[in-house]
N, C-alpha and C positions, 0 to 999 in steps of 0.2 A: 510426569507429564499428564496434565488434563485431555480426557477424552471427548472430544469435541462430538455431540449430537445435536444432527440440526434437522431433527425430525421433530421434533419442538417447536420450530420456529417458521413463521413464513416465511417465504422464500424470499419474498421482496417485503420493506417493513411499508406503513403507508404511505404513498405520493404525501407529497406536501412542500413549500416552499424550503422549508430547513431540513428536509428530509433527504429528497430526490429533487432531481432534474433531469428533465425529460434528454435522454441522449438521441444528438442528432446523426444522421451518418456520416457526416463531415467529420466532426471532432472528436480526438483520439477521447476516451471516455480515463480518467482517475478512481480507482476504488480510491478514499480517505479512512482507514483504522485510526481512529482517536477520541478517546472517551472526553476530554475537554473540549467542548459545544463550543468554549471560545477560540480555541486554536480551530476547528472544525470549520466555523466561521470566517473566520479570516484567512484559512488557506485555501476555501472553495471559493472564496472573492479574488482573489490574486491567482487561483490556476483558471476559473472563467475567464478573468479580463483576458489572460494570455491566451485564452482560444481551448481551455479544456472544458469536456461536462467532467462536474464532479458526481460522485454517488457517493455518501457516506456512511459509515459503519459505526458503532459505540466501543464495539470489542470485535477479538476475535470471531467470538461463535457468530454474531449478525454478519461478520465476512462471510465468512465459512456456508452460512444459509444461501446468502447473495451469490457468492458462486455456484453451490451444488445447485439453485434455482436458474442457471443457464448465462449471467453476468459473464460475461468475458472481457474483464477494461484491459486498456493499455499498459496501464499501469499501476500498483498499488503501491500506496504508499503507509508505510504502517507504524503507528508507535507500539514501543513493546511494553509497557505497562498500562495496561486495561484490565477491568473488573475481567468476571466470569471465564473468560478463556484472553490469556494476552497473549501477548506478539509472540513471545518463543513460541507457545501450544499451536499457535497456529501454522508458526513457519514450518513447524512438525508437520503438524496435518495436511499443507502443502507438500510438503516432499516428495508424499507418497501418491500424491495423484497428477499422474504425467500431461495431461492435458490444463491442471491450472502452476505447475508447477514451472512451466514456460514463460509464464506472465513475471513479466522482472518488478522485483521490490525494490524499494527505494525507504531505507529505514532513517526515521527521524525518531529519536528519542532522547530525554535526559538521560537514561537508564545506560551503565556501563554497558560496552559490546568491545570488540576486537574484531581483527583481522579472520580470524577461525571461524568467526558467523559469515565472515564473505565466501569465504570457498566452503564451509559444509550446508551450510541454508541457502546459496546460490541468489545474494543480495547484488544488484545495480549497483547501491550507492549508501554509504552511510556518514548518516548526518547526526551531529549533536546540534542537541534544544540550548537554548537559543541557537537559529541559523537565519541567516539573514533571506532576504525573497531572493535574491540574486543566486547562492546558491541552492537552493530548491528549485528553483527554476530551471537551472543548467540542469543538476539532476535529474530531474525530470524527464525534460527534453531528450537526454542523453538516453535513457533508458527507454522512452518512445521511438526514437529514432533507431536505436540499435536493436529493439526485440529482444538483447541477451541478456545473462545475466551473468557473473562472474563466475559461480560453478558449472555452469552451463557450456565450460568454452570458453566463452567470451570474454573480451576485453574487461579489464577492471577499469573504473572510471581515472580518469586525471586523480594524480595525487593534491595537483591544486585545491580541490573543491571536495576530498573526500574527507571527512574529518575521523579520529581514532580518539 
């Protein structure tokens, strides 16, 4: 497991249109982990339309910075293969800190996973790449709505929409 330090990095990377979006109090806020700028894009245009801010991440570690810099979203949604630190180091690195470790995931990725990462990394919802908006969106939602996360307690999502 890569040791994630985000005293390297700033907290927040720069404002900017494809960067950040200013989060307003209204709308539940999305962390986005995913080093393809074009999935990035397209899923911060379709969780907007549907009423979220997005904030986006390239990998782990720029997650990792955005939270320990004070980021609290609703929900993160993470792929597990990224450069520098990916999605497992990071799901690591959340476990252990009980204040972000409440924040429910919602994993989309090509990258094999199983049922095992739902109950020991304490995931929402997992999706395989390709997923259509419709299930990302229920995902989403669902994981907004309920605050939990499957090792947390909580409910594990509909088998309809959870994909293995």
């Amino acid at each position: 497991m890569a040791e994630i330090d985000v005293d390297g990095l700033a907290a927040e990377p720069p404002a900017g249109p494809d960067r950040k979006r200013a989060a307003s109090p209204v709308r539940p806020i999305v962390l986005v982990g995913d080093d393809d700028a074009d999935i990035q894009d397209a899923v911060s245009e379709l969780l907007s339309t549907a009423g979220y801010d997005v904030v986006r991440a390239d990998d782990g570690l720029e997650m990792a910075a955005l939270l320990e810099g004070g980021l609290r979203p609703t929900v993160i949604l993470l792929d597990l293969m990224m450069p520098r630190v990916n999605g497992h180091d990071f799901l690591a690195w959340r476990a252990v800190r009980p204040d972000v470790r409440r924040i429910p995931v919602v994993v989309c990725s090509a990258s094999a996973f199983n049922e095992v990462l739902v109950r020991t990394q304490m995931i929402a919802a997992l999706l395989v790449k390709p997923t259509t908006s419709q299930e990302l969106l229920s995902a989403i939602a669902l994981a907004a709505r309920t605050g939990t996360t499957a090792g947390d307690g909580g409910p594990l999502p509909p088998s309809s929409w959870r994909n293995n």
